[in-house]
C-alpha positions in Angstrom: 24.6 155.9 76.4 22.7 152.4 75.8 21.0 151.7 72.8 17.6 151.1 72.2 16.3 147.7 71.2 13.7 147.8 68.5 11.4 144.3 68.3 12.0 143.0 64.9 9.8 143.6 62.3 8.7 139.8 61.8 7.4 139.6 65.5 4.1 140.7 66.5 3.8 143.2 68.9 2.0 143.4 72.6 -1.3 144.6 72.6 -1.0 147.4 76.0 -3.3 146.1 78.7 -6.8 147.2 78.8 -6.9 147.5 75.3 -9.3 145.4 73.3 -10.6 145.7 69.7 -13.5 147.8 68.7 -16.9 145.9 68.6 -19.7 147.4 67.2 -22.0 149.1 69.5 -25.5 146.9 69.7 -28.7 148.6 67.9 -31.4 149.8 69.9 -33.4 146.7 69.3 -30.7 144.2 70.6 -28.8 143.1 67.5 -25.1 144.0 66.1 -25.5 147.5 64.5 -24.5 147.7 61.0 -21.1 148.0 59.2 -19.6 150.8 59.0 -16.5 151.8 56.4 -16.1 155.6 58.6 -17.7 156.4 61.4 -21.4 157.7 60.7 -20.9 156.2 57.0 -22.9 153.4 56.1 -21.0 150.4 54.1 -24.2 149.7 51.7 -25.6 152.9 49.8 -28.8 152.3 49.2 -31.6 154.4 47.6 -33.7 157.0 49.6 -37.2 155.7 49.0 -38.6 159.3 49.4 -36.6 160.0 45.8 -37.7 157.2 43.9 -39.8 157.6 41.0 -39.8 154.2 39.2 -37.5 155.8 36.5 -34.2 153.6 35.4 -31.6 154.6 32.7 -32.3 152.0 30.0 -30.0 153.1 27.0 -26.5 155.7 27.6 -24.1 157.0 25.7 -20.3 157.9 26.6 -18.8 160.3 24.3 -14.8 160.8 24.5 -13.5 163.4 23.0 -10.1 164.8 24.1 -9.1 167.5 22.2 -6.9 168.2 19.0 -4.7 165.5 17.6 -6.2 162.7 20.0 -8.8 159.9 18.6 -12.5 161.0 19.9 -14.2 157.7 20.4 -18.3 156.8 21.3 -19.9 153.5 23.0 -23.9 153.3 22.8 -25.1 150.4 24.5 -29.2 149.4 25.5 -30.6 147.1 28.2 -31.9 145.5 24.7 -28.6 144.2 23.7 -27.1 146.8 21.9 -23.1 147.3 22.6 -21.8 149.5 19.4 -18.1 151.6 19.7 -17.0 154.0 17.5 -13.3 155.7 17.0 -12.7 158.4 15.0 -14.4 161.7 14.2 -16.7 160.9 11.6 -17.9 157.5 12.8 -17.6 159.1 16.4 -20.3 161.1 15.0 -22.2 158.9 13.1 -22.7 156.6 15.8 -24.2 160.0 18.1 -26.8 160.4 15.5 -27.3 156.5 15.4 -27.5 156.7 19.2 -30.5 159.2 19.0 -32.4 157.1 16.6 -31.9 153.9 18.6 -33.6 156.0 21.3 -36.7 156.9 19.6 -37.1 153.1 18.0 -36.5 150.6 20.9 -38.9 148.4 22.0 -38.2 148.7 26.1 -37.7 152.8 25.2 -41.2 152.9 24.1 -42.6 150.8 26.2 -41.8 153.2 28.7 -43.2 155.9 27.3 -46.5 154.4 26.9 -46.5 153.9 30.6 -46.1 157.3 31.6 
């Protein structure tokens, strides 16, 4: 019985005849079609203009609060500037209710609500 020779793993390998690599398939108006990460997924996401309403989030809170015996912490932070974190239960919580007044004072808050 003969052994097998393997190519070593260093060395490219021979592409089989007739085999070339995929191209993209050209769009029905003559150019390249676009990228694709999967087939049928697109590699941009962009926004479906039927589902825009002009809203943007302009002020979020994150809240992390794990459970007993582990440090809750807060961030708060505005398109205006403001960047606050909090660890610990009671500044945790102090920076929540601080959080809700920043939302009913800021200037690009209430601008947007005199829009509307």
């Amino acid at each position: 019985m003969s052994a097998r020779q393997h190519p070593s793993a260093n060395s490219p390998t021979a592409t089989p005849a007739g085999i070339s690599p995929a191209e993209p398939a050209p769009a029905p108006d003559g150019r390249g079609a676009a990228k694709v990460v999967a087939e049928g997924v697109s590699s941009a996401v962009r926004p479906d203009p039927r589902w825009d309403d002009g809203r943007r989030p302009i002020a979020w809170i994150h809240i992390v609060a794990p459970g007993r015996g582990v440090t809750p912490s807060v961030r708060s932070w505005c398109q205006c500037g403001r960047d606050l974190v909090a660890a610990g239960e009671r500044r945790a919580l102090a920076l929540v209710k601080d959080h809700d007044r920043h939302r009913t004072q800021c200037h690009l808050l209430a601008e947007g609500k005199e829009a509307a």
